[in-house]
Structures are given as C-alpha cells and as structure tokens.
C-alpha positions in Angstrom: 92.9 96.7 96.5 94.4 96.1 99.8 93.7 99.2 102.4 96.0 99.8 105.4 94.4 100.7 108.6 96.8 103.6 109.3 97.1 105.3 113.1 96.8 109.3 112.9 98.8 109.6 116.6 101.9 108.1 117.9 103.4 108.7 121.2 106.1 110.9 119.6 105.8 113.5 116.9 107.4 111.9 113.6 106.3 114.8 110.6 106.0 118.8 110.2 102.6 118.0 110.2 102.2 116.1 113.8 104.8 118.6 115.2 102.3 121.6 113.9 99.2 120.2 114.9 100.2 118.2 117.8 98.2 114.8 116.8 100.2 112.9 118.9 98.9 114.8 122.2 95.7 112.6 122.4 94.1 116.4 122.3 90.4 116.2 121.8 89.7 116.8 118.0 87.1 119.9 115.9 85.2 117.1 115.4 82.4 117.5 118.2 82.1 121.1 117.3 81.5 120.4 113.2 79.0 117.6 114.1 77.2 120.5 116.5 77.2 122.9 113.9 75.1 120.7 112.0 73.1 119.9 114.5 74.1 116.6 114.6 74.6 113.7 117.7 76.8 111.3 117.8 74.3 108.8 116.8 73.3 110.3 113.7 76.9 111.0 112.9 77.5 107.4 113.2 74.3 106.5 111.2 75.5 108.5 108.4 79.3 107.5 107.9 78.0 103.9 108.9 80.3 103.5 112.0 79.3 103.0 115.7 78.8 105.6 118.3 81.7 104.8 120.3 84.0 104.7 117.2 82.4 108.1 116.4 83.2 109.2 120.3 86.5 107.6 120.1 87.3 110.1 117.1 86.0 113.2 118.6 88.2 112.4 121.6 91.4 111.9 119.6 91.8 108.2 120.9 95.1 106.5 119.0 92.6 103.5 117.8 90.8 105.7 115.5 92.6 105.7 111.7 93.0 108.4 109.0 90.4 105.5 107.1 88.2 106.7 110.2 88.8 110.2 109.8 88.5 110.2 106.1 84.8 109.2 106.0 84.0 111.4 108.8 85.2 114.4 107.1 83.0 113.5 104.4 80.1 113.2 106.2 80.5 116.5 107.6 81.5 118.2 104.1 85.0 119.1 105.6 88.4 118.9 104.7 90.5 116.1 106.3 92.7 119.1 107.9 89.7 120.7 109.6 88.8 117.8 111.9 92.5 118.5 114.1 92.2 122.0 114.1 91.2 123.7 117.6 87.2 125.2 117.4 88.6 128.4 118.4 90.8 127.8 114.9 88.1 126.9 112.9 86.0 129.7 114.1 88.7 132.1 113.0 89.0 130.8 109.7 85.1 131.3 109.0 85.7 134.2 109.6 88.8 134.8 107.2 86.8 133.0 104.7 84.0 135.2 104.8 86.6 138.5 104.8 88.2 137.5 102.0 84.6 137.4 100.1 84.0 140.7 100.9 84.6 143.8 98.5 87.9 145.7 99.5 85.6 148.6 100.7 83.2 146.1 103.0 86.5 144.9 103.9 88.2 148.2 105.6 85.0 148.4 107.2 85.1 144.9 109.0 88.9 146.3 109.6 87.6 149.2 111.4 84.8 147.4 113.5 87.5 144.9 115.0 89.7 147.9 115.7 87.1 149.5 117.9 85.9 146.1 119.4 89.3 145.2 120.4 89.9 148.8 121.9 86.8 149.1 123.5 87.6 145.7 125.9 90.6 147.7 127.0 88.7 150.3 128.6 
C-alpha cells in the first residue's frame, strides 16, 4: 500500500475545516500542552511515536513540513483524537471541563451552574 505524505497547512485556507481552525496560520499547535499533561518532553515524545526531537518540535510549533501521517501517530501516542492536537489549550481546557459536566448527575450539575455563576460575579466586584 502506497502512503501519501499529505501537508496539514497551506498558505491559504482551502476547507471548512482549515477556515474553522485556522491550520494554515502556522499557529503553534495543543500539542506541547498534551505532551505536558503527561508529563512528558519532547524526547520521550519522540522515543515513543519513534520520530526525532526536532520533528516532534516541528509539530508542536505548527511548521508546514510536518504531515497528517506525523500528526496521526502523535495523537496516538498521546491517547487523543486527531482534532485535539489544533485546538487552542485554553480550548482543550474548556472541553475537560464540559466532559466532566456532562458526567455529572443533573443535580451536581445545577450545582457546578451555580458555583460558576458566583465565580464569574464575584471577579466583577
């Protein structure tokens, strides 16, 4: 089977999907902050998806050399989704927390409700 080597950036947006997350920016990419949350460095990233540092660094820094094949086994290393690697941390962040909301009981829920309620009115005063 024949793979293609295919380019995750171009210099202009061509899908819904590069105009939504703006891949073609050369913005720096979540993956830095899922290889931190695992306590990882860049060398043992690399040790475990069996690529080199500076391929790894090239990746987290959203260089247009790095390919979806690139991406792909660095998603698996982490235990992610493709998607989650080109999402902002702030992003990310917010959607642990969603996850964890929506495991919640409806009751525990309300209560979470209420708590961001008072935090956010609180940083008003």
């Amino acid at each position: 089977m024949h793979h293609m080597n295919i380019h995750v950036k171009n210099i202009y947006p061509q899908s819904d999907f590069e105009l939504r997350t703006g891949l073609w920016h050369n913005q720096p990419m979540n993956i830095a902050s899922l290889r931190r949350q695992r306590g990882w460095s860049q060398i043992d990233l690399a040790e475990i998806t069996g690529l080199s540092q500076p391929k790894i660094s090239r990746a987290e820094n959203g260089d247009d050399s790095s390919t979806m094949a690139t991406f792909k086994v660095i998603a698996e290393a982490l235990g992610a989704e493709l998607h989650e690697l080109f999402i902002e941390p702030r992003a990310a962040a917010e959607e642990e927390i969603l996850k964890a909301f929506r495991a919640l009981p409806e009751a525990r829920q309300k209560g979470w409700l209420d708590m961001a309620h008072l935090a956010a009115s609180s940083r008003h005063e």
